[in-house]
N, C-alpha and C positions, 0 to 999 in steps of 0.2 A: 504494500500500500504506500502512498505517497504521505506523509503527514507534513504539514506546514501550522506549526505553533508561535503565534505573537511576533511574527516576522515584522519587522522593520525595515526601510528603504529609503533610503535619501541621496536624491543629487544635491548638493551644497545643501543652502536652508530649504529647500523644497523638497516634503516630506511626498514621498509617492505612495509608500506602506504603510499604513498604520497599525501594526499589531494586531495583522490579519492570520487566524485562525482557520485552518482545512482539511479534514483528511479524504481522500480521495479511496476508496477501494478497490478490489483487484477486480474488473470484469466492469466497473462503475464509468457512466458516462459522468460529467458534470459539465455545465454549460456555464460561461462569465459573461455577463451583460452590463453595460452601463457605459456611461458618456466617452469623449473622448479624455484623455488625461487623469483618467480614475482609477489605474494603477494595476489593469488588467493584464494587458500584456506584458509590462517590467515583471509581474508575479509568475509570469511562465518562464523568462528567462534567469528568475530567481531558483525557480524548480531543478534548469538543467544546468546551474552553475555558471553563467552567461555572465551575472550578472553577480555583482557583492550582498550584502545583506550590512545591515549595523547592528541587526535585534534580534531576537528569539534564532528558532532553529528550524529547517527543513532534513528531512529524511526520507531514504528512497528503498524501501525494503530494509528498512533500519540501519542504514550508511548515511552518515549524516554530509549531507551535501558539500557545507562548508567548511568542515572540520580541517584544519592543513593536513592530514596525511590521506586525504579521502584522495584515491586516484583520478580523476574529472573524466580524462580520457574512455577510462575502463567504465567508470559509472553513465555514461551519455551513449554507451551503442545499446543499455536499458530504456533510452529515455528518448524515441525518436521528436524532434520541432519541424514543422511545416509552417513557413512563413509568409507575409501578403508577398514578398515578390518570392520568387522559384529559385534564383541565383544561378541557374546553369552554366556549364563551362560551354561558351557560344561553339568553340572550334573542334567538343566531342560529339557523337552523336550518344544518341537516348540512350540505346547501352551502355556506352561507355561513362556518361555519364552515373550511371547506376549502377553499375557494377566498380566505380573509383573507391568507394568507402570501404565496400567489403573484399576489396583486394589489400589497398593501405594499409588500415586499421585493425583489420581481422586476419591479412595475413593470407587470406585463400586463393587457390592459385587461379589464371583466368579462367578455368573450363567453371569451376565449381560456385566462382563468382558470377558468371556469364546465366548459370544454370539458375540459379535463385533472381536476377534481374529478371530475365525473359518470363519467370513464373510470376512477380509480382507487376510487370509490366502488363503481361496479360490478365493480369487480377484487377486493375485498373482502369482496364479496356482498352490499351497500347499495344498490344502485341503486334499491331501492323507497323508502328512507326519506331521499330530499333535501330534502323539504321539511316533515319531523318536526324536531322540538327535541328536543334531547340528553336533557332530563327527559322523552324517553315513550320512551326506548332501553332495552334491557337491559345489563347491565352488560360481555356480552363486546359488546352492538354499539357502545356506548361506545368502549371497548378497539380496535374494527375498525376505527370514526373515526377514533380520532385516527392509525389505523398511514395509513389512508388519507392526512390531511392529512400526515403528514411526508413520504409519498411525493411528493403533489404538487408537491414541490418540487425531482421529479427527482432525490435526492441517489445519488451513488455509494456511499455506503455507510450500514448502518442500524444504530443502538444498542438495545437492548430490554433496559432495568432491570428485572425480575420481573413484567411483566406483566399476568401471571395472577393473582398473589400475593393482590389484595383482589378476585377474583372467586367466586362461586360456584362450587362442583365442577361442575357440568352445566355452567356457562358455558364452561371452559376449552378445551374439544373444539375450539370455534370458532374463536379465538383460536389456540391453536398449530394449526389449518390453515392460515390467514393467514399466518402464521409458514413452516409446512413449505412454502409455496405462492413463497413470494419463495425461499426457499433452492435449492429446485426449479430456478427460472428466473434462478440464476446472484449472484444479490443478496449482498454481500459482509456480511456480519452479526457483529457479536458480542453475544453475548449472555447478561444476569447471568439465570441459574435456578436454579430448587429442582424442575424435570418434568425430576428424572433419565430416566423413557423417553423424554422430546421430546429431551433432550441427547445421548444414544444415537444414537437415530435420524438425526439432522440433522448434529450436528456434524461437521467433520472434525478437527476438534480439541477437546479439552477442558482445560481448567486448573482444575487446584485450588488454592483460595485458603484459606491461615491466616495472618493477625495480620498482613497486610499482605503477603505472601510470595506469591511462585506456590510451593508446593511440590513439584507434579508439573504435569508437561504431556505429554498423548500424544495416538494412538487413540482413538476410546469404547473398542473392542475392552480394549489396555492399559489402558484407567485403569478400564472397570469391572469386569473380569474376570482383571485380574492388575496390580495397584496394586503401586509398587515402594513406596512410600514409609508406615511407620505410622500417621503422619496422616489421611493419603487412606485409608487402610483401616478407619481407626477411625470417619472423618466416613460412608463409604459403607455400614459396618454399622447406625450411629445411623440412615439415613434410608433405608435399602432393603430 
């Protein structure tokens, strides 16, 4: 399980964290909702060691994220991030791009690397464009790739910063099926969004996030059909 106890986060005097509390379990989707600069996504690069901490503690199957002798390296091929942009390496193609991790990192040679891309490319719904370059992709196939390449890396659990966020509207359908498709088949997830209905549907939890804070944390059902809290109710009328 993921646990995040009373984390704290600041760049200079601007506090991003506020002694946010979470624990995530194994198989558990959870969704992060709320405005921009409310501390959603620094807390997923807080998860996978991206980023520092000033406060409390995070742990990743009981290895504590920050601790100085925590290996980073070894602890993040557990902890796949899918980010708004894709980052591909413009001059590899698909495969090769997806198969760079788990040759580097893990060491495996190319047939075996090769063999685990091609399966999660086609898990993806890629399996025609292995030997395309990232410049003749569309934007959600981009998006597919790179969810493909963190997969291949086997992790137990998967981060998703907004996505969809710099896609096209027609693009996105694809993109959260990929999404709805790992949640489906058990895939422990959290994930920063603004597809209140993907958050709905998938989640089995949802949190609302202001000014560093979880505010509310429930059900989709409770949080989007009967929010305790003014915030949550004020942020869900703004964007629903």
């Amino acid at each position: 399980m993921i646990e995040i106890e009373r984390v704290k986060k600041s760049f200079g005097s601007l506090t991003v964290l506020d002694e946010v509390s979470l624990s995530v379990n194994t198989g558990e989707v959870v969704s992060i909702i709320g405005g921009s600069g409310s501390g959603k996504s620094t807390l997923l690069m807080c998860i996978n060691g991206l980023e520092p901490i000033q406060g409390g503690r995070i742990a990743v199957d009981g290895i504590e994220v920050h601790a100085a002798g925590t290996d980073l390296n070894k602890l993040r091929r557990n902890i796949g991030i899918v980010f708004q942009q894709w980052n591909a390496f413009p001059h590899l193609t698909v495969l090769e791009n997806v198969t760079l991790a788990p040759r580097k990192v893990l060491k495996m040679s190319r047939a075996e690397a090769e063999a685990i891309a091609v399966q999660q490319l086609e898990h993806v719904g890629l399996g025609d464009k292995l030997k395309a370059f990232p410049g003749k992709l569309s934007g959600g196939q981009q998006q597919r790739m790179a969810i493909a390449r963190a997969l291949a890396m086997s992790p137990k659990y998967m981060l998703f910063d907004e996505v969809t966020s710099a896609l096209d509207p027609q693009l996105v359908g694809e993109v959260l099926d990929t999404m709805r498709l790992l949640a489906g088949e058990g895939m422990t997830m959290i994930l920063v969004t603004h597809e209140m209905g993907f958050a709905r549907e998938v989640s089995d939890r949802v949190a609302f996030f202001k000014s560093g804070k979880i505010h509310e944390i429930g059900s989709p059902q409770q949080i989007f059909e009967s929010p305790q809290m003014p915030e949550t109710r004020a942020f869900l009328n703004s964007v629903l």
